[in-house]
C-alpha positions as CSV (number, residue, x, y, z in Angstrom):
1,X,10.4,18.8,-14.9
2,X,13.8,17.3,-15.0
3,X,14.2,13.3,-16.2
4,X,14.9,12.0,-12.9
5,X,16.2,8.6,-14.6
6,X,19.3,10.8,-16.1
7,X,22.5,10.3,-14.0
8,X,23.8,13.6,-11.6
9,X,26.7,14.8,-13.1
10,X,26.8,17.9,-11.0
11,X,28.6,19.3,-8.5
12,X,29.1,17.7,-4.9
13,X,27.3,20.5,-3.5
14,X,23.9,19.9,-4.8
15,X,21.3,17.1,-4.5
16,X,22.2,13.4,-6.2
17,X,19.5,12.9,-8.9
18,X,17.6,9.5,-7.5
19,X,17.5,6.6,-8.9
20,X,13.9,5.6,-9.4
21,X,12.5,2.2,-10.2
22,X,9.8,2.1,-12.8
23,X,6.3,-0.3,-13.0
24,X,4.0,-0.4,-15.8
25,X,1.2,2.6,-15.5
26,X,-2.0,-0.1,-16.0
27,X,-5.2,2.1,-18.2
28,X,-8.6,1.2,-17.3
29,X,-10.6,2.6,-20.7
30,X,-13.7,0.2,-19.2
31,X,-15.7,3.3,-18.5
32,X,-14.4,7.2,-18.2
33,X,-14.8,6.8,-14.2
34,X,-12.1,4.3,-14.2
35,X,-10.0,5.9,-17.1
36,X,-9.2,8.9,-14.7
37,X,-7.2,7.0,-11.9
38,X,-4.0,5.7,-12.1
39,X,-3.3,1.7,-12.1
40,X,-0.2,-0.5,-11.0
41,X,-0.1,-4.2,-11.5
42,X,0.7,-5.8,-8.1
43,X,1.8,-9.2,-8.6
44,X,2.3,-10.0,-4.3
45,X,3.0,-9.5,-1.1
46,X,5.4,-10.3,1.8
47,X,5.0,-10.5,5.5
48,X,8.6,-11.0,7.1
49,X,9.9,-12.0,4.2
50,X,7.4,-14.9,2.7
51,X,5.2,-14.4,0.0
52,X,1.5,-14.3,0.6
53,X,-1.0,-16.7,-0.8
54,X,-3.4,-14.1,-2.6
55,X,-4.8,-15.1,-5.0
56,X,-4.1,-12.8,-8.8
57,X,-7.5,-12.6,-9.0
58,X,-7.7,-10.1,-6.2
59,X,-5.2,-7.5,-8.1
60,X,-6.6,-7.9,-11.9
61,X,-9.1,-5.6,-13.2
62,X,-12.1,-7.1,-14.8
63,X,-11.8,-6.3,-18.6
64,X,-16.0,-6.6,-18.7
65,X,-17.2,-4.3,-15.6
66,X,-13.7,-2.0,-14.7
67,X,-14.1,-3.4,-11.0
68,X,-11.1,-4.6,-9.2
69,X,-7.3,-3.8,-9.8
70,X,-5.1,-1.2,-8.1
71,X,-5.2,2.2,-7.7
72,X,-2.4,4.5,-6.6
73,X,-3.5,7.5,-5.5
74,X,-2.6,10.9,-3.3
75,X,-5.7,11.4,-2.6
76,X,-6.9,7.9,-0.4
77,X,-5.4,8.0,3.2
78,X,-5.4,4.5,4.2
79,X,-4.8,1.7,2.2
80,X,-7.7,-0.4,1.3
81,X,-7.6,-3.9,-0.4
82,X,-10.1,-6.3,-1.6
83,X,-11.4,-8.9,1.2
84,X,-9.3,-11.5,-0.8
85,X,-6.6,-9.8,-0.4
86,X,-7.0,-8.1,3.1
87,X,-7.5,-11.2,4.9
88,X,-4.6,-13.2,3.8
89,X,-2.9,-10.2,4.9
90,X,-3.8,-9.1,8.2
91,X,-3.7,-13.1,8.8
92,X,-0.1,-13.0,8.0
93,X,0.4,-9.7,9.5
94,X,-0.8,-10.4,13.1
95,X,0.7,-14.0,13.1
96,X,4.4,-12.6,12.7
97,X,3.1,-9.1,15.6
98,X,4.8,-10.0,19.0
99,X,1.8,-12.5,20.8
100,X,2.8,-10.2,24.0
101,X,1.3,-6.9,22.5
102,X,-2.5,-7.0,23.2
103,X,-5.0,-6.5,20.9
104,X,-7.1,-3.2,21.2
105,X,-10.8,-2.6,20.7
106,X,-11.6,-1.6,17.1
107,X,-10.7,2.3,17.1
108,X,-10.9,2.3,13.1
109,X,-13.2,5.1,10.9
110,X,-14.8,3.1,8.1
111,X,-14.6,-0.2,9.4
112,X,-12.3,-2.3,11.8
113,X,-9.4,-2.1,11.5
114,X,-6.2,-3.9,13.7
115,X,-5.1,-2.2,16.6
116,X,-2.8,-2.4,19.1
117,X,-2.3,-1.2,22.6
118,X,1.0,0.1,22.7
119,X,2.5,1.8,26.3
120,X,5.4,3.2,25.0
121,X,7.1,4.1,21.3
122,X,5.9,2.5,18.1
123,X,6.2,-1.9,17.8
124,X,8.4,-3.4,16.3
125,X,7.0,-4.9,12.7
126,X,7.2,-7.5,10.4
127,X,9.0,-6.5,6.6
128,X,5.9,-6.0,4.4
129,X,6.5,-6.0,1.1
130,X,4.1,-5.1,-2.3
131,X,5.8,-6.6,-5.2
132,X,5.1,-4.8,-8.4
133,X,4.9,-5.8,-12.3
134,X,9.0,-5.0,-13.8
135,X,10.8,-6.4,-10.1
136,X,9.6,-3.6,-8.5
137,X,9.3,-3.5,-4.4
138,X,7.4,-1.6,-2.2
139,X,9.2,-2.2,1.2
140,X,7.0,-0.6,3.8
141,X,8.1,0.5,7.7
142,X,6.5,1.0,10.7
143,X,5.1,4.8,9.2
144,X,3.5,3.0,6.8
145,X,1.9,0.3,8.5
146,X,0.2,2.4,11.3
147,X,-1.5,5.3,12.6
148,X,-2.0,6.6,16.2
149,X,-5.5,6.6,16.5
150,X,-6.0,6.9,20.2
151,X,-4.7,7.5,23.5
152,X,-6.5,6.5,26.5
153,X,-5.3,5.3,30.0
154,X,-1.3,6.0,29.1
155,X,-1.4,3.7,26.4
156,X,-1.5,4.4,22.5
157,X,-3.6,2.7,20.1
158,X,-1.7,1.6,16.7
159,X,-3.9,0.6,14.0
160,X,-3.0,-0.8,11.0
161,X,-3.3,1.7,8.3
162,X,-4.8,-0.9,6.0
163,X,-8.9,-1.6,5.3
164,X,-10.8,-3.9,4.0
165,X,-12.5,-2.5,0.5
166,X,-15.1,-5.4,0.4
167,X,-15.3,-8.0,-2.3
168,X,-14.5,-8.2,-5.9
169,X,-17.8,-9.5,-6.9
170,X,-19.0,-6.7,-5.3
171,X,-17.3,-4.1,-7.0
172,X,-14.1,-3.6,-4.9
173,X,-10.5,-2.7,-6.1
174,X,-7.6,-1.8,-4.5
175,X,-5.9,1.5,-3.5
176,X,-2.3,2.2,-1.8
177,X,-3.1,5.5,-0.1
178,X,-1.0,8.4,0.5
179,X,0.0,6.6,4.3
180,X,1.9,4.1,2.3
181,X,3.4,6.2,-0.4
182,X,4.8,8.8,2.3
183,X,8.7,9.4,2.0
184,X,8.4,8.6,-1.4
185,X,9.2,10.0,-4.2
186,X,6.4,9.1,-6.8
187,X,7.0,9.8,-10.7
188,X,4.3,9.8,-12.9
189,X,5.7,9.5,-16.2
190,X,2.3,10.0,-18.5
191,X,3.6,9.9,-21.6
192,X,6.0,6.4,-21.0
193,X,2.7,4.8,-19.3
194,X,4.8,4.2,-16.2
195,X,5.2,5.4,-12.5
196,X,8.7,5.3,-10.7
């Protein structure tokens, strides 16, 4: 395809050519089960604009086994993160929620998940940010953060489109699923070693 970093000198009747940000494409040669997946170096994340207290640990990929790091990938729904990640997270998440939205029973698939019982359109949400390796931002809406899950009684359920992938000495790592990377347009430049 075309080099979508090359400026649009075309025409005002056809399509700008965007402007994409690019983050270092991280190789995981541990083992050729983790060589085939594609790694981005997350160095953060913001709730409503403050960075989180995660720890780097909880993004870095163990040079010795191959567990840990993150994943972007088409193929994952919802977003899962490491439990030392995912609880500083959803922490900070439902601290900065309105306190006047109530809480709703677990209605997650693969473990709980946050939800919220919502009457009428989608809530209102706090900025969250991923931060990645070259000042690259990931600024997610209110698409990305939720899923419908259920509607009982006139209400909807919102759940958080976010799980909990267990713990790194367990074997976890992270992925952003396709949920978060909606609306986007993802470049996987193989031959630079980069993603825009």
């Amino acid at each position: 395809g075309a080099d979508a970093t090359k400026s649009s000198s075309s025409s005002s009747s056809s399509s700008p050519t965007p402007v994409l940000k690019y983050t270092p494409m991280i190789r995981n040669t541990v083992s050729a089960f983790t060589s085939q997946f594609y790694y981005l170096d997350v160095t953060g994340v913001s709730v409503a604009g403050r960075r989180l207290g995660i720890p780097e640990s909880a993004w870095a990929i163990d040079p010795d086994t191959g567990d840990g790091g993150t994943v972007i990938d088409s193929g994952t729904t919802v977003t899962a993160l490491v439990e030392e990640a995912y609880s500083v997270f959803v922490e900070a998440f439902r601290a900065e929620m309105d306190p006047g939205l109530p809480l709703a029973a677990d209605r997650g698939v693969n473990g709980a998940r946050v939800c919220y019982e919502v009457a009428s359109t989608a809530p209102s949400v706090p900025n969250v940010t991923f931060h990645l390796r070259g000042r690259v931002d990931l600024e997610l809406r209110v698409d990305h953060l939720f899923r419908i899950v259920s509607l009982s009684r006139g209400y909807r359920h919102y759940c958080l489109a976010f799980g909990n992938a267990g713990k790194l000495r367990d074997g976890a790592k992270n992925f952003i699923g396709n949920i978060q990377q909606q609306d986007f347009l993802v470049h996987y430049d193989l031959a630079a070693s980069r993603i825009g």
